[in-house]
C-alpha positions in Angstrom: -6.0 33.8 21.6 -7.1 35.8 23.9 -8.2 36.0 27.9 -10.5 34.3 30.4 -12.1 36.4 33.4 -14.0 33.5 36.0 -15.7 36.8 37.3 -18.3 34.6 39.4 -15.3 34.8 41.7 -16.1 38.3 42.1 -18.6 40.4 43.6 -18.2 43.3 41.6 -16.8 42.8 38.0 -15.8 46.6 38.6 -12.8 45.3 40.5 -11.2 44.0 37.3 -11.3 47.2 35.5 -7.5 47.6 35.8 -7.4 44.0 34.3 -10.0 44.6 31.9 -7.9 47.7 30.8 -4.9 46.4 30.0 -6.1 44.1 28.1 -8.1 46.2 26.1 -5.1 47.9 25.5 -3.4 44.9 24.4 -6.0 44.1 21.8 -4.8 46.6 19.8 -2.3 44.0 18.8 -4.0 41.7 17.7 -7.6 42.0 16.0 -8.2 38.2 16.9 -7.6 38.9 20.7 -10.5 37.8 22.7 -11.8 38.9 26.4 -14.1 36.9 28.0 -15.4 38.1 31.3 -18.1 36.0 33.5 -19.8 38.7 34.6 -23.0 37.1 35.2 -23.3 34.9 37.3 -23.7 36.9 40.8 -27.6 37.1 41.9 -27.0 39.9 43.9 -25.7 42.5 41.3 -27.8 42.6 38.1 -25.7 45.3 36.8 -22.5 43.1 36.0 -23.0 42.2 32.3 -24.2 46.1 31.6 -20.8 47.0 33.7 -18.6 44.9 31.8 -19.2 45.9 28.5 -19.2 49.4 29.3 -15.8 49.4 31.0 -14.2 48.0 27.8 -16.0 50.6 25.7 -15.0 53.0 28.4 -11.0 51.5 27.9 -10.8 52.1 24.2 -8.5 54.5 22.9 -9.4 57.4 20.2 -10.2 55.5 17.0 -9.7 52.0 18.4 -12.4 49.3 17.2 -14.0 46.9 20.4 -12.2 44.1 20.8 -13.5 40.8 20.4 -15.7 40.5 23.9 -17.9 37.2 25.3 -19.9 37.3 28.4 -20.7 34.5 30.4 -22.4 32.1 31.5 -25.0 33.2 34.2 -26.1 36.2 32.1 -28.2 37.1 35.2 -29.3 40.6 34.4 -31.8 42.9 35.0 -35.1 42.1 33.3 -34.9 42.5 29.6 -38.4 44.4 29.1 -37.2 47.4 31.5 -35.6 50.3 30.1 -31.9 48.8 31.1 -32.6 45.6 29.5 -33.5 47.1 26.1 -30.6 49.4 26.6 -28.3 46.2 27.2 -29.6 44.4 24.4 -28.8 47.5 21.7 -25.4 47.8 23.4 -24.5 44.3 23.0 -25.5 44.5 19.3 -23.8 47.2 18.2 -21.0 46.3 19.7 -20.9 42.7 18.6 -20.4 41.0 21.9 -21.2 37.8 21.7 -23.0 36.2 24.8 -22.6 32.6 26.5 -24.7 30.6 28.2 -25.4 27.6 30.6 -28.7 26.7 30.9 -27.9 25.3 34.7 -26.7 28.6 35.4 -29.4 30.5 34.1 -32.2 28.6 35.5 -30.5 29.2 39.0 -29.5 32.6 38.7 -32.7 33.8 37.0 -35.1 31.8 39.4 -36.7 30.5 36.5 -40.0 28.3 37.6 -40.7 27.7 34.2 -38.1 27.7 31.0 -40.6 30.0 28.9 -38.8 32.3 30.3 -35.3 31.8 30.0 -33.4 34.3 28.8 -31.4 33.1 25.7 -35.0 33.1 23.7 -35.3 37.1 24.3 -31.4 37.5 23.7 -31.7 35.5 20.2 -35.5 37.2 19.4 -33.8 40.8 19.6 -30.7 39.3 17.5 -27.7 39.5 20.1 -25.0 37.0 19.1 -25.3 33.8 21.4 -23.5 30.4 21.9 -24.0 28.0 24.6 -20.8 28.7 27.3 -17.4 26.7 26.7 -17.4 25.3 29.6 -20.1 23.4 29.5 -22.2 22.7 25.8 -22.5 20.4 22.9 -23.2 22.9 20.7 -20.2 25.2 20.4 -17.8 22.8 21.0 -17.9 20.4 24.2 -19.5 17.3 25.4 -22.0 18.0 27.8 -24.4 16.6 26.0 -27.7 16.9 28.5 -27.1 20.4 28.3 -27.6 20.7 24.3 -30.5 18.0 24.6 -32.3 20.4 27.2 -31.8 23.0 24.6 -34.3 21.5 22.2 -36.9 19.7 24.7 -36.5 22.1 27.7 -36.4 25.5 25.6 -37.9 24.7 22.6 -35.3 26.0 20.4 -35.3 25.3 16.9 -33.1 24.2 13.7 -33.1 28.1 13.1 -32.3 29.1 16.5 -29.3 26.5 16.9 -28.4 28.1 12.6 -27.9 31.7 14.9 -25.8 30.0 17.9 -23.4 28.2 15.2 -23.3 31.0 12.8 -22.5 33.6 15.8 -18.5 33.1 14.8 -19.0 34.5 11.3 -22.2 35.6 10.2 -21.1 34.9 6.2 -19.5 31.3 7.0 -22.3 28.8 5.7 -23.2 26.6 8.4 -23.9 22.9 7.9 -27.9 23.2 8.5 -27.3 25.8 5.6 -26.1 22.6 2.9 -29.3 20.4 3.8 -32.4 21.5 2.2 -34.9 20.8 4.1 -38.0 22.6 5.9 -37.7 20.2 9.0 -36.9 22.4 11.8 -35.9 19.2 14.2 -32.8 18.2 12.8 -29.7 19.1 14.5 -25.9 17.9 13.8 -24.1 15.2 16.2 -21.2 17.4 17.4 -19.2 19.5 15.1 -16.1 20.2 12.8 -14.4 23.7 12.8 -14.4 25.4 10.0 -10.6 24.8 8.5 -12.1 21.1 8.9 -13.9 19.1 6.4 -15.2 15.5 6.1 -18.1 13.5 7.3 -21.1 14.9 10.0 -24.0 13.2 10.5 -27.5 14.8 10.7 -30.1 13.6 13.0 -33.8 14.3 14.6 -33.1 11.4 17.1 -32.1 13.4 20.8 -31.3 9.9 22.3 -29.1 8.8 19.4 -27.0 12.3 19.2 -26.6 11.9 23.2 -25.2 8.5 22.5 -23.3 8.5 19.8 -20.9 11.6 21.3 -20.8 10.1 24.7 -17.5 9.3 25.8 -18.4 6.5 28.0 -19.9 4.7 24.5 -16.7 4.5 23.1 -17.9 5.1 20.0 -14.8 5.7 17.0 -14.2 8.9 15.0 -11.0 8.3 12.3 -9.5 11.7 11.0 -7.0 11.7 8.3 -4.1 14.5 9.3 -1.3 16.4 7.6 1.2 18.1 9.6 4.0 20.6 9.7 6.7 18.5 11.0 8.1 14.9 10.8 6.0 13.0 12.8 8.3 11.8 16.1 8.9 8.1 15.9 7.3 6.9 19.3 4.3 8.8 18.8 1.9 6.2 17.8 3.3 4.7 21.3 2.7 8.0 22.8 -1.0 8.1 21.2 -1.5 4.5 22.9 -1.9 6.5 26.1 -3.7 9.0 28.0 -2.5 12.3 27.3 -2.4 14.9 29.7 -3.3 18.2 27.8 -3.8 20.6 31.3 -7.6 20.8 31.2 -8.0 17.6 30.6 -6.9 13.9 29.9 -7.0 12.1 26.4 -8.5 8.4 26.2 -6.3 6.4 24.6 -6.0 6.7 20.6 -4.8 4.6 17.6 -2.4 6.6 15.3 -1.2 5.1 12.0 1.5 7.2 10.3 1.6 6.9 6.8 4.6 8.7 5.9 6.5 11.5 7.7 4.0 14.0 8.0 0.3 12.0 7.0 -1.5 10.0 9.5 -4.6 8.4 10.3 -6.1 8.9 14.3 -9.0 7.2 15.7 -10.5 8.9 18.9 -13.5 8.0 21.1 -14.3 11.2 22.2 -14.0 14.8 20.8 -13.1 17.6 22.7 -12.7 21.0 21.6 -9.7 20.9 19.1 -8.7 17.8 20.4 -6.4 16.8 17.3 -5.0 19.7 16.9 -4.1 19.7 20.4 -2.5 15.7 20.5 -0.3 16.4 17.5 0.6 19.8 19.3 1.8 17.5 22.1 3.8 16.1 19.9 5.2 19.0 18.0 3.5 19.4 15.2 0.5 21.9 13.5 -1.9 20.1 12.0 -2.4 21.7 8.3 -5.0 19.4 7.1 -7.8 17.6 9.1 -10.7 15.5 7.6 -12.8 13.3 9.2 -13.0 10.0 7.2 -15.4 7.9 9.5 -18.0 7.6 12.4 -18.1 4.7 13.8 -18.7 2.1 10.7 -19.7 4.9 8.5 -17.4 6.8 6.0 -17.6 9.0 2.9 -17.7 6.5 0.3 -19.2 8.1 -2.7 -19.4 11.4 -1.7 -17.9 15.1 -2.5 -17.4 17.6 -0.6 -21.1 19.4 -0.1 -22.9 16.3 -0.6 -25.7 14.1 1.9 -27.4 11.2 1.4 -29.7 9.5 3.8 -28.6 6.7 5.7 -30.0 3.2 5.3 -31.9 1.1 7.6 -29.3 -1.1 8.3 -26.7 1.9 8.9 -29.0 3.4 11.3 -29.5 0.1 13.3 -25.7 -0.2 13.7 -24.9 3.4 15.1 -27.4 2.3 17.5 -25.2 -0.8 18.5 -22.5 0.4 20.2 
C-alpha cells in the first residue's frame, strides 16, 4: 500500500510538501506504507531528488523511523562526482530509499551522448538500492521488454548488477540467480514470480528469446495452479473468457478450470504485475496459494522445489515456435 506522486507534473517537488507531510505522518500506521514521489524528471531543477528526500526526513516526528520512500524515474540530478552528488548518494543509503529508473527517461533528461555514462551504473557502484521504474520495465515487474533488453546491451549491466535490482526488496530474500550455480554473468530470468510465489522460471542468455517469449502479442501460455479464500463464483470461468477491465489496464482473455470450490487452474498469455492475484480479486477472492505449473509446453515434471535442469534441444527449438 502506499502512495504515488507523478511529480514530473510539477516544477518544484517543494509544492507537495504539504502532501508529502501528511503522508509521512500517516506512515506511522503502517510500516509497509510506501511514498513514491517522481521527483526527477524536470531538467530544469537538479535539486528535486535531493529536495524530496529531505522533506520527508524533514516530516518525521521525534523517534519515528523513514518510511518506505522510492524516487523516480528521471533521476535527473546534479552530477554525482560533485560535492552534492556524493552527499545525495550517502543520504539515499542511509536512509534506504530505493531509486527507480527508466532508461528513456534518463537518457533524455541526463543528455546522455553516450550510455557509459548513465547514471544507474554510479547509483549501483556506490550501493544505493535500484530497480528499473514501474511504469515501464521487465525487470521489477512489467512488460516493457526493450527497456530490460537495453539494460544488458545498451548499459552493459551484468548477472550481478540485475542480483542488486531484484534483491533491492529484501536484501536477505535469496534471489533466483542466487539457486543457479554458475559463473556465467549473461544469464538473466524471463520475467518473474513474487516471492509468496513458487513454480517454474526459466533461465536464459538468449535476449531475443526472453523478448519473445514474454511478449504479449506472441501469445505465448503461462498455467498457474491457485487456491483461494472464497468459493469460487459460478460464472467466473465465463467471466475469465473475457477481457477484464482492472483500471490500469485490460486482461486478454484467459482459460480458468475450477477444480473444486476454491482450487483452479488459469492459463494467461501475458503477465502483468500481480495479474492473478488481481483477476481472482475481480472476482472476490484472495489468492492464498499461487504456483506456476507451465510455460508454454514446458512444466515441472520431475522437479522439487529449488531444483534446475537444462533444457533439451528439442525444448529449446519449441519455445522458439510460437
Amino acid at each position: 500500500m502506499g502512495a504515488d506522486f507523478v511529480g514530473e507534473e510539477i516544477n518544484d517537488i517543494g509544492e507537495l510538501e504539504p502532501v508529502i507531510r501528511e503522508l509521512v505522518a500517516y506512515s506511522k500506521t503502517d510500516p509497509y506504507f510506501t511514498i513514491r514521489i517522481h521527483a526527477g524528471e524536470n531538467d530544469s531543477l537538479k535539486d528535486n531528488v535531493t529536495r524530496a528526500v529531505d522533506i520527508v526526513l524533514d516530516s518525521l516526528d521525534k523517534g519515528q523511523k523513514m518510511p518506505k520512500l522510492r524516487i523516480g524515474h528521471g533521476i535527473y540530478t546534479t552530477s554525482l562526482k560533485t560535492k552534492k552528488g556524493k552527499d545525495l548518494i550517502r543520504k539515499l543509503k542511509q536512509n534506504n530509499v530505493i531509486l527507480e529508473f527508466q532508461l528513456t527517461s534518463n537518457v533524455r533528461l541526463n543528455n546522455l551522448t553516450v550510455l557509459d555514462a548513465h547514471p544507474i551504473k554510479e547509483f549501483l557502484k556506490n550501493g544505493v538500492s535500484a530497480v528499473q521504474g514501474s511504469d515501464g520495465c521487465g525487470i521489477y515487474g512489467t512488460n516493457s521488454l526493450d527497456e530490460e533488453l537495453a539494460l544488458r546491451s545498451l548499459l552493459k549491466l551484468d548477472s550481478d548488477d540485475f542480483k542488486l535490482m531484484c534483491a533491492t526488496e529484501d536484501k536477505k530474500q535469496e534471489t533466483i540467480m542466487d539457486i543457479i550455480k554458475s559463473k556465467r554473468k549473461d544469464l538473466v530470468p524471463v520475467g518473474r514470480l513474487d516471492k509468496d510465489t513458487e513454480g517454474l522460471i526459466l533461465i536464459t542468455n538468449d535476449g531475443k528469446l526472453n523478448h519473445d517469449l514474454l511478449s504479449p502479442e506472441n501469445h505465448v501460455d503461462k498455467k498457474y495452479y491457485i487456491e483461494v479464500d472464497n468459493k469460487i463464483m459460478d460464472d467466473a470461468q465465463e467471466v475469465f473468457s473475457n477481457p477484464i477491465d482492472l483500471g490500469d489496464f485490460v486482461t486478454k482473455p484467459s482459460k480458468l478450470e475450477i477444480l473444486g470450490d476454491t482450487k483452479a487452474y488459469l492459463t494467461i498469455s501475458e503477465g502483468k504485475f500481480h495479474q492473478v492475484k488481481r483477476m481472482f480479486k475481480f472476482i472476490g477472492c484472495e489468492v492464498t496459494y499461487l504456483k506456476r505449473v507451465q510455460f508454454k509446453n514446458l512444466n515441472l515434471e520431475g522437479l522439487e522445489i529449488g531444483d534446475y535442469r537444462h533444457l533439451t534441444d528439442e525444448e529449446i527449438l519449441d519455445l522458439k515456435n510460437y
